[in-house]
Backbone as CSV, one residue per row, in Angstrom:
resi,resn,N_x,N_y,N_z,CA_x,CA_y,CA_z,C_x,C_y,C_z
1,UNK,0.843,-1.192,0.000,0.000,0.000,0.000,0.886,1.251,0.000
2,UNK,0.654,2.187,-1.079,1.514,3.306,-1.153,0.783,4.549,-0.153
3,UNK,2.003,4.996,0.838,1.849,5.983,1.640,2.249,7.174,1.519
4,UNK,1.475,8.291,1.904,2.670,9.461,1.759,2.098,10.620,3.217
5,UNK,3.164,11.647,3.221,3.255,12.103,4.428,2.984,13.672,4.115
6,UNK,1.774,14.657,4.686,2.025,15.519,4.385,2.251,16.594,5.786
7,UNK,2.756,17.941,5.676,2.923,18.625,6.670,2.363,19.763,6.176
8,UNK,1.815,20.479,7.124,1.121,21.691,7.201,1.326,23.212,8.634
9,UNK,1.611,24.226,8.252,1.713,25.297,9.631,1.122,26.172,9.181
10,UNK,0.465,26.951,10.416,-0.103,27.959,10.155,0.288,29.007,11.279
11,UNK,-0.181,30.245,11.564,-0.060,31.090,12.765,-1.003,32.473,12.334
12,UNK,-1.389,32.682,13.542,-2.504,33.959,13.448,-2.388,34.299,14.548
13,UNK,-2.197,35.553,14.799,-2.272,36.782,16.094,-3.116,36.726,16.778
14,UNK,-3.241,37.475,17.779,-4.455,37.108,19.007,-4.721,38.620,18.764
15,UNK,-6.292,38.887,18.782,-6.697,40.665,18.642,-7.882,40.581,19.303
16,UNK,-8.141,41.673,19.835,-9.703,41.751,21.386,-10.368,41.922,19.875
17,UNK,-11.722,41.616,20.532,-13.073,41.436,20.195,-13.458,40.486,18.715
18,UNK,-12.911,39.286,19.183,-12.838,38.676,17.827,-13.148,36.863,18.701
19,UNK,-13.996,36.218,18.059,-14.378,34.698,19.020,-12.990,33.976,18.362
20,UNK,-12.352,33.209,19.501,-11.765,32.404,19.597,-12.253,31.115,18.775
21,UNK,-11.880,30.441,18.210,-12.163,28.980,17.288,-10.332,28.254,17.111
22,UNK,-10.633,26.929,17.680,-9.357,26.336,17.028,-10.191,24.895,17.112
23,UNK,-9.522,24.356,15.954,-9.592,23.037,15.938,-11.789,22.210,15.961
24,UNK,-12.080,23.777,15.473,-13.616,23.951,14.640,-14.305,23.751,16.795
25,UNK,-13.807,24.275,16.991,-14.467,24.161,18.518,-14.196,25.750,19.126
26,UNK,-15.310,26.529,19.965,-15.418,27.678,20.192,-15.004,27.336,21.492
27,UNK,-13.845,28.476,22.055,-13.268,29.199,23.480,-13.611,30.036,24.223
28,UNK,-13.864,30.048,25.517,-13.802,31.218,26.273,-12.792,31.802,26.298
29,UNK,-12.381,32.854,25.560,-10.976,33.556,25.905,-11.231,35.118,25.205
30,UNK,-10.651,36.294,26.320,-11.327,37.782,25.856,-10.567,38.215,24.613
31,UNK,-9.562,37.315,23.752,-9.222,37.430,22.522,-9.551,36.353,21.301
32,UNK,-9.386,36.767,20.225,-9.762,35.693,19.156,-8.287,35.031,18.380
33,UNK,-8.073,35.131,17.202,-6.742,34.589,16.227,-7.739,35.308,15.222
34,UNK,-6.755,36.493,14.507,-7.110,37.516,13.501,-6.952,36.447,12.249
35,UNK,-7.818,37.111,11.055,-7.400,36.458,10.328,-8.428,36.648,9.113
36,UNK,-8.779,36.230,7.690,-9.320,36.967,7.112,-10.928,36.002,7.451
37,UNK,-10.503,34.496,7.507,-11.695,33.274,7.597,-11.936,33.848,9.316
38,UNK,-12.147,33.099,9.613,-12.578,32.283,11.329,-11.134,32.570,12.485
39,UNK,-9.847,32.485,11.200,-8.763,32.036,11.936,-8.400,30.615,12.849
40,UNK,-8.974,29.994,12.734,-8.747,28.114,13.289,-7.419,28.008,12.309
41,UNK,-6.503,28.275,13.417,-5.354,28.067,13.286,-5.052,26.507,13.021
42,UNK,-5.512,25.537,13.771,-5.567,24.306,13.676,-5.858,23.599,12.454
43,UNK,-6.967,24.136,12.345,-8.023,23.433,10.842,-7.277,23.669,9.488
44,UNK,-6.595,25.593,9.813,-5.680,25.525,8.643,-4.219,24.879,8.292
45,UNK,-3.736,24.091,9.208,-2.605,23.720,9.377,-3.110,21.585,8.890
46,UNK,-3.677,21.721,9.585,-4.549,20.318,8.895,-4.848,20.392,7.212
47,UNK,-5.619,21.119,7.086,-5.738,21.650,5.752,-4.777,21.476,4.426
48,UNK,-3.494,22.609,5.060,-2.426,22.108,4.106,-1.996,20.801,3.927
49,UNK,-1.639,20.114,5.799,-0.926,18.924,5.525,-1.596,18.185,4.441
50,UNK,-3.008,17.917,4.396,-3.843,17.563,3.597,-3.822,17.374,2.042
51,UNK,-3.484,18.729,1.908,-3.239,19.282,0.537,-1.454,18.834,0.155
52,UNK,-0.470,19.149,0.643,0.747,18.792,0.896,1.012,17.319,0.702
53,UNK,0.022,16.647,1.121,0.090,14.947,1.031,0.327,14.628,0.065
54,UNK,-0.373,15.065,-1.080,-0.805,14.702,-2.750,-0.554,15.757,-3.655
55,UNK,0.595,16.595,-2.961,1.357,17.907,-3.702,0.223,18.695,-4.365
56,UNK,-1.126,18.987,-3.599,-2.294,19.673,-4.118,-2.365,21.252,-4.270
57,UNK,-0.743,22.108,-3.513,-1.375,23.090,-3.384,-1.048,23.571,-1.811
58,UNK,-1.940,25.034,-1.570,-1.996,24.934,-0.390,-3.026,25.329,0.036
59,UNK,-3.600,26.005,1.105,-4.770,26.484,1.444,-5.054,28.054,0.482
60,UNK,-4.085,28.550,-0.098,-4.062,29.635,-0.359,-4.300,29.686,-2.007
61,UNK,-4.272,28.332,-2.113,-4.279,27.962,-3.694,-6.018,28.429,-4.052
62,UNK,-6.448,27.585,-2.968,-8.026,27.419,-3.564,-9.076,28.025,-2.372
63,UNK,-8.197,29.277,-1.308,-9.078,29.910,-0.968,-8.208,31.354,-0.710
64,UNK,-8.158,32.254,-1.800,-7.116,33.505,-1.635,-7.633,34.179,-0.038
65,UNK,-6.938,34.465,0.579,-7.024,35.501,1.611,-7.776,36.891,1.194
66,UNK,-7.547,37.451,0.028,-8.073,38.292,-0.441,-9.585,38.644,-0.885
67,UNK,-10.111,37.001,-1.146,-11.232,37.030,-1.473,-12.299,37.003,-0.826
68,UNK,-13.249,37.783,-1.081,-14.423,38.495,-0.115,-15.334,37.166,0.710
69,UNK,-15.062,36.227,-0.648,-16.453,35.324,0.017,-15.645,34.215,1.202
70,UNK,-14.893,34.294,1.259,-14.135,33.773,2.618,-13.781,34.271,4.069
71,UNK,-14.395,35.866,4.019,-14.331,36.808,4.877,-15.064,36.022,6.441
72,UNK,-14.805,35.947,7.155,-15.683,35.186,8.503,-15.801,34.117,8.227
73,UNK,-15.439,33.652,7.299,-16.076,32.065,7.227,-15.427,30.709,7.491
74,UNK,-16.282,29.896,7.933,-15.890,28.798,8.754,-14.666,27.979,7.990
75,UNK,-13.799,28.321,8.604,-12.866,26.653,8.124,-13.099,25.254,7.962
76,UNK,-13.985,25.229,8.665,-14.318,23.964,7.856,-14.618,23.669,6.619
77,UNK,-15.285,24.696,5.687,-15.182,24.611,4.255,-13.904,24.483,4.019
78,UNK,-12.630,24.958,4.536,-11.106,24.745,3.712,-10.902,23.096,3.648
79,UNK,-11.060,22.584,5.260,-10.500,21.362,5.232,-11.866,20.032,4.663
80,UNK,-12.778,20.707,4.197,-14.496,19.561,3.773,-13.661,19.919,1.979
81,UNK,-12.543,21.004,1.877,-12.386,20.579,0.014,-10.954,19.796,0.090
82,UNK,-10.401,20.027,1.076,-8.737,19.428,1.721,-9.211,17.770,1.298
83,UNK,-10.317,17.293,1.766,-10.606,15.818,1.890,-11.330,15.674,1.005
84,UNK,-12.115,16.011,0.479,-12.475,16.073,-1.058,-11.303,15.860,-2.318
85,UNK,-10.395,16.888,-2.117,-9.576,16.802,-3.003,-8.776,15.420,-2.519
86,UNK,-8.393,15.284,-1.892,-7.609,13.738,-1.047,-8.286,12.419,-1.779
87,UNK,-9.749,12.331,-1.494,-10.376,11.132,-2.154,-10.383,11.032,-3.624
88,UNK,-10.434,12.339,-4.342,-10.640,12.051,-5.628,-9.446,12.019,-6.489
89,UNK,-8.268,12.053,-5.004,-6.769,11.605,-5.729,-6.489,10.285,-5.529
90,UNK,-7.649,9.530,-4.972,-7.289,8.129,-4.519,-6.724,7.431,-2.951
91,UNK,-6.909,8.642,-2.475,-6.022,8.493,-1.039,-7.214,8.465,0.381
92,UNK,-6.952,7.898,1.364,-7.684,7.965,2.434,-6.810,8.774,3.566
93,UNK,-7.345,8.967,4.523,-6.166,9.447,6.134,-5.825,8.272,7.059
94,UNK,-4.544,7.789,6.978,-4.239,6.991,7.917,-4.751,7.447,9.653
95,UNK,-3.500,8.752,9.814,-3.951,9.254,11.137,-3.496,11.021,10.612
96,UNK,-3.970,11.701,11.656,-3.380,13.333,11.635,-2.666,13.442,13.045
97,UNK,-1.677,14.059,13.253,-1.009,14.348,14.483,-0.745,16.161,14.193
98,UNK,-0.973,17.085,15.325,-0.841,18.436,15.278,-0.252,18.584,16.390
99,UNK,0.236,19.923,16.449,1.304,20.442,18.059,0.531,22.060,17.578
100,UNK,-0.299,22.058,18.760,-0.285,24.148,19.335,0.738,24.712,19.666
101,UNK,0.801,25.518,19.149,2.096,26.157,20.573,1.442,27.972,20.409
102,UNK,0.848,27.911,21.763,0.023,29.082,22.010,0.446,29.186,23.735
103,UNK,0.708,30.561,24.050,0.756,30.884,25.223,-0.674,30.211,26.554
104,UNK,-1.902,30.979,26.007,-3.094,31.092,26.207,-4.226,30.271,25.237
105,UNK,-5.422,29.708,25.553,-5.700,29.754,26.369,-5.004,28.105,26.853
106,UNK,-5.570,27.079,27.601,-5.262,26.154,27.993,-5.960,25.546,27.166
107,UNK,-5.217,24.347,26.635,-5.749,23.151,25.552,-6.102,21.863,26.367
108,UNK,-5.496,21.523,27.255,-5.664,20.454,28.098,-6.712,20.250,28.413
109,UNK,-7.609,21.038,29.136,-8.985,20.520,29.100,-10.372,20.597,27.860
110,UNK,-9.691,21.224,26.716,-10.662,21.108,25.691,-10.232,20.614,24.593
111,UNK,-8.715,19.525,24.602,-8.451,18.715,23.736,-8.671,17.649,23.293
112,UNK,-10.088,16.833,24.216,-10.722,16.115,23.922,-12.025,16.304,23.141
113,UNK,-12.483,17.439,23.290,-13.748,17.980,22.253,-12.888,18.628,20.949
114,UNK,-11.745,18.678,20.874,-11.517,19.446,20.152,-10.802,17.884,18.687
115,UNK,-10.499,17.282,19.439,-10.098,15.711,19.416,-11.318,14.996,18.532
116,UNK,-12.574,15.335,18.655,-13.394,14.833,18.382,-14.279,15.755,17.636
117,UNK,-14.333,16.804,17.299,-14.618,17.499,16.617,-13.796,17.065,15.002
118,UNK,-12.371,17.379,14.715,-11.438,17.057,14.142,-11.899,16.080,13.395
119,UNK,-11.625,15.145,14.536,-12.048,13.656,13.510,-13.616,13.219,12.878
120,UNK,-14.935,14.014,13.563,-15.583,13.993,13.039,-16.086,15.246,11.606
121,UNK,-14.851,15.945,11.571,-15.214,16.591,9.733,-14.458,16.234,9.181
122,UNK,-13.572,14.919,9.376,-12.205,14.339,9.044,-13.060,12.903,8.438
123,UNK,-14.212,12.273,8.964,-14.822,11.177,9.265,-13.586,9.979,9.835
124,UNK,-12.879,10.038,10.708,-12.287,9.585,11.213,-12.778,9.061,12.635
125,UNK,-11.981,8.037,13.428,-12.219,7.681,14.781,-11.257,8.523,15.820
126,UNK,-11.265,9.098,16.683,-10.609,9.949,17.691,-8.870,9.311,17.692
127,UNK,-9.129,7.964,17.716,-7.130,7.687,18.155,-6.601,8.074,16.745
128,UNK,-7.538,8.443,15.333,-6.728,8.309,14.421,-6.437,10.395,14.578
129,UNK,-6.943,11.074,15.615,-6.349,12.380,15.727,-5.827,12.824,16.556
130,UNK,-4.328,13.289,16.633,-4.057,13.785,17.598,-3.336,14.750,17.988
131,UNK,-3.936,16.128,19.021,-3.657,17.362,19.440,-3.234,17.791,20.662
132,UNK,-1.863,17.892,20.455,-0.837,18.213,21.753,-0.429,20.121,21.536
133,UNK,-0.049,20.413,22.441,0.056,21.742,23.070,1.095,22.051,23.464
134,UNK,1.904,23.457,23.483,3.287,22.761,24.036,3.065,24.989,23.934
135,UNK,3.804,25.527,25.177,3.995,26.873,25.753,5.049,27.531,24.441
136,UNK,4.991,28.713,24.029,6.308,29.141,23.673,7.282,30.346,24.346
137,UNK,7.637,29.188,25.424,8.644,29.725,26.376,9.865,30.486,25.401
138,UNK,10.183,31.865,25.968,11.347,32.371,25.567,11.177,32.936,24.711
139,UNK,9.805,32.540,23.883,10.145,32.933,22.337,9.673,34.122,21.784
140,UNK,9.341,34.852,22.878,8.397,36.313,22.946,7.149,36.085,21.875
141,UNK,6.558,34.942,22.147,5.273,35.248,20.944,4.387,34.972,21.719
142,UNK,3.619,35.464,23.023,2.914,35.158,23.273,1.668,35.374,22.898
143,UNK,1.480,36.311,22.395,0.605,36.999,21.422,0.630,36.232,19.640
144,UNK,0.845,34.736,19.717,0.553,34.772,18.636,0.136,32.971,18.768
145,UNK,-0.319,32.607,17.917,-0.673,30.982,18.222,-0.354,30.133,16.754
146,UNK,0.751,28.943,17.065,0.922,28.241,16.004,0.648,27.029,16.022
147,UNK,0.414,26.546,14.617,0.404,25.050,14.718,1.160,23.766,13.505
148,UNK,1.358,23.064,14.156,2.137,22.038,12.912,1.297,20.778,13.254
149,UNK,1.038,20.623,11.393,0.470,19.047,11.893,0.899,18.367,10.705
150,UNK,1.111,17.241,10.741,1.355,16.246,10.064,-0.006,15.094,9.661
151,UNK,-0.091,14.898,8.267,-0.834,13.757,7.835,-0.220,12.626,7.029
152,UNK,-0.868,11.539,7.857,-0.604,10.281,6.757,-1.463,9.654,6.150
153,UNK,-1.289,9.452,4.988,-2.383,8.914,3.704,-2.037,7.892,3.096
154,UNK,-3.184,7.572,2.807,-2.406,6.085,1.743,-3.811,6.112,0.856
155,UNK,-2.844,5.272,-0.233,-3.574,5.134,-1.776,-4.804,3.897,-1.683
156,UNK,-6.023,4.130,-1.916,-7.027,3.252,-1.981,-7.284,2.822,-3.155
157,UNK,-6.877,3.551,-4.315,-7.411,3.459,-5.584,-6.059,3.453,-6.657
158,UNK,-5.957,2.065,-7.422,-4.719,2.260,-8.194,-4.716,3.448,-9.222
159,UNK,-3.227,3.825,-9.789,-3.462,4.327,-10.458,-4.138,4.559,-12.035
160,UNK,-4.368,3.296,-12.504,-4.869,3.041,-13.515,-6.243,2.924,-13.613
161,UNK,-7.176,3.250,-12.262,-8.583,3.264,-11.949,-8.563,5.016,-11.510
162,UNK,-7.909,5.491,-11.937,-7.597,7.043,-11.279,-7.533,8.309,-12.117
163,UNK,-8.199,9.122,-12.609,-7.959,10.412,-13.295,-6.790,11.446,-12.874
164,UNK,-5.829,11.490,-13.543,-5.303,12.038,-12.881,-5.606,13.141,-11.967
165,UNK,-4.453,13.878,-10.899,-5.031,15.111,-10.563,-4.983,16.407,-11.468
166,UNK,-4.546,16.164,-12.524,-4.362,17.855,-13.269,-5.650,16.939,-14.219
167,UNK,-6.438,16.314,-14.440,-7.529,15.878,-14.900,-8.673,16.306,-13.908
168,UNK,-8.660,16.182,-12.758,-9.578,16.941,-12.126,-9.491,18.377,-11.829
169,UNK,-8.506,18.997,-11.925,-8.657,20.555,-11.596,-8.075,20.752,-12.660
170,UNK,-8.077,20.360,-13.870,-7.375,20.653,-14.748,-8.325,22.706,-15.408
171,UNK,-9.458,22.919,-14.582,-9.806,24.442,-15.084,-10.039,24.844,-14.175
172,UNK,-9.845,26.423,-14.240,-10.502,27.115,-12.945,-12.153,27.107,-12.845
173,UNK,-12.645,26.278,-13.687,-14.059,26.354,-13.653,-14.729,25.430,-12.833
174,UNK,-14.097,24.310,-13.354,-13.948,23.063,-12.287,-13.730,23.216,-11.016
175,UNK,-13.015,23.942,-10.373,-12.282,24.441,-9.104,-13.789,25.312,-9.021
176,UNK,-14.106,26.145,-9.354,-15.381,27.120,-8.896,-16.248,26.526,-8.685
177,UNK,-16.308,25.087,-9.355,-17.774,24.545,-8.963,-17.627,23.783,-7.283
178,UNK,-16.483,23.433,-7.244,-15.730,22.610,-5.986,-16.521,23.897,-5.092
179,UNK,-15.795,24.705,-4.872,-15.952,26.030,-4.271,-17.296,26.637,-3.865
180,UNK,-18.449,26.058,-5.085,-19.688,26.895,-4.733,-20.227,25.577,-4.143
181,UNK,-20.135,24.336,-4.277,-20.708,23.583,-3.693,-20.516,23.115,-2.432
182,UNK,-19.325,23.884,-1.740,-19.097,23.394,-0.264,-19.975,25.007,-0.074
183,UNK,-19.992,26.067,-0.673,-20.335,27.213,-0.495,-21.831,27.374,0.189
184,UNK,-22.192,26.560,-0.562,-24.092,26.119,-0.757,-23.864,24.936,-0.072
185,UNK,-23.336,24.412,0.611,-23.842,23.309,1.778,-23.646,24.133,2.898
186,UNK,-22.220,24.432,3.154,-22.028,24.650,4.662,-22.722,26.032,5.197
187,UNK,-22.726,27.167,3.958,-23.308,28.600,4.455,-24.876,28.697,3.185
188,UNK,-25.130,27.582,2.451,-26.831,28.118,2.300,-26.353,29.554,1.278
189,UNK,-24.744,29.376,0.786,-24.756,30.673,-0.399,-25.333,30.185,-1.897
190,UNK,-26.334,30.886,-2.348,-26.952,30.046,-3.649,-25.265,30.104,-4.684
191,UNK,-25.693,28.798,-5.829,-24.696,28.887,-6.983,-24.469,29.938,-7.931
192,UNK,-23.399,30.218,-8.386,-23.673,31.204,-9.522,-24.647,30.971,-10.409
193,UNK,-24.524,29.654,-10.961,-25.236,29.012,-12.118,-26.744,29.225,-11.892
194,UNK,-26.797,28.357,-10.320,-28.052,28.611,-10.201,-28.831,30.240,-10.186
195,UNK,-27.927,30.959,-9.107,-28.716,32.202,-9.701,-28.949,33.056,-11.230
196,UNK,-27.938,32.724,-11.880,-28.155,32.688,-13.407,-29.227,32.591,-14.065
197,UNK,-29.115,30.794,-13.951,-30.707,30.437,-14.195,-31.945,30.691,-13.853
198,UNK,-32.144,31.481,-12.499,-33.372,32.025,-11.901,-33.239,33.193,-12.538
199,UNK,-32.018,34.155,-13.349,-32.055,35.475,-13.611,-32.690,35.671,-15.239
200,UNK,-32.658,34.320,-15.816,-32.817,33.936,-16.959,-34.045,33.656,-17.137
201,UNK,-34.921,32.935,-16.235,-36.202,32.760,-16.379,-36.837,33.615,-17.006
């Protein structure tokens, strides 16, 4: 069975009046992680490894920072196209392993919901995720929160039962439809097409 290994980091600042989210699970803490999405520092670091596995890209490939319709919005759309794109390269998730390294708040007691959150937009079982925490003593960043995670994947589907991957994203049109259809599940944003077609009537 062919395996491969991907790695992913991310980091986002801590700024008042902004909700805390890591690892698709909400914090009590009087700061958030700035950022243009949600900021789930976690989810985006998963994300890449994801993407990184099957040399897909990165998070930035197929969701610009710049672009409006990603403004507040949940990370979990990054990592529901991360695993999308994964299956239709033939690959499943062995396990995910991540490291925080955030001053604040404390992970220890919400790394089991956060544990299980993970693996359920992952469709995974809890031992196959796992989220450790670690201070960054010395390193004057307390004001900022990072994460590294690592994924392992393996091939379900030979290659000769397989389109390639520049066969599936081989247009940016293709990619837009990826895009409006996690768009229109997770936030209820209608399709282009479809509003088209209602404009056309």
């Amino acid at each position: 069975m062919e395996t491969r290994i991907g790695f992913g980091y991310d980091s986002h600042v801590f700024k008042p009046g902004v909700p805390l989210r890591i690892g698709g699970v909400s914090l009590d803490h009087p700061e958030g992680l700035a950022g243009h999405s949600d900021g789930d520092v976690l989810l985006h670091a998963v994300t890449d490894a994801l993407l990184g596995s099957i040399a897909a890209g990165d998070i930035g490939s197929f969701f610009p920072p710049g672009d409006p319709r990603w403004k507040n919005a949940d990370s979990a759309i990054f990592l529901n196209l991360a695993v999308e794109t994964l299956q239709r390269a033939g690959y499943r998730i062995v396990n995910i392993d991540t490291t925080l390294i955030l001053a604040a708040p404390k992970i220890g007691p919400v790394s089991a919901e956060m544990r299980a959150r993970v693996a359920d937009l992952l469709g995974l079982g809890t031992d196959q995720v796992s989220i450790k925490a670690k201070t960054p003593e010395g390193l004057n960043l307390d004001h900022v929160a990072q994460c590294h995670a690592i994924a392992l994947v393996e091939r379900v589907i030979e290659p000769e039962d397989l389109k390639s991957m520049s066969a599936v994203t081989e247009s940016q049109r293709q990619l837009e439809d990826v895009v409006e259809d996690l768009l229109s599940s997770v936030h209820g944003v209608p399709k282009k097409r479809d509003s088209l077609d209602y404009e056309n009537e």
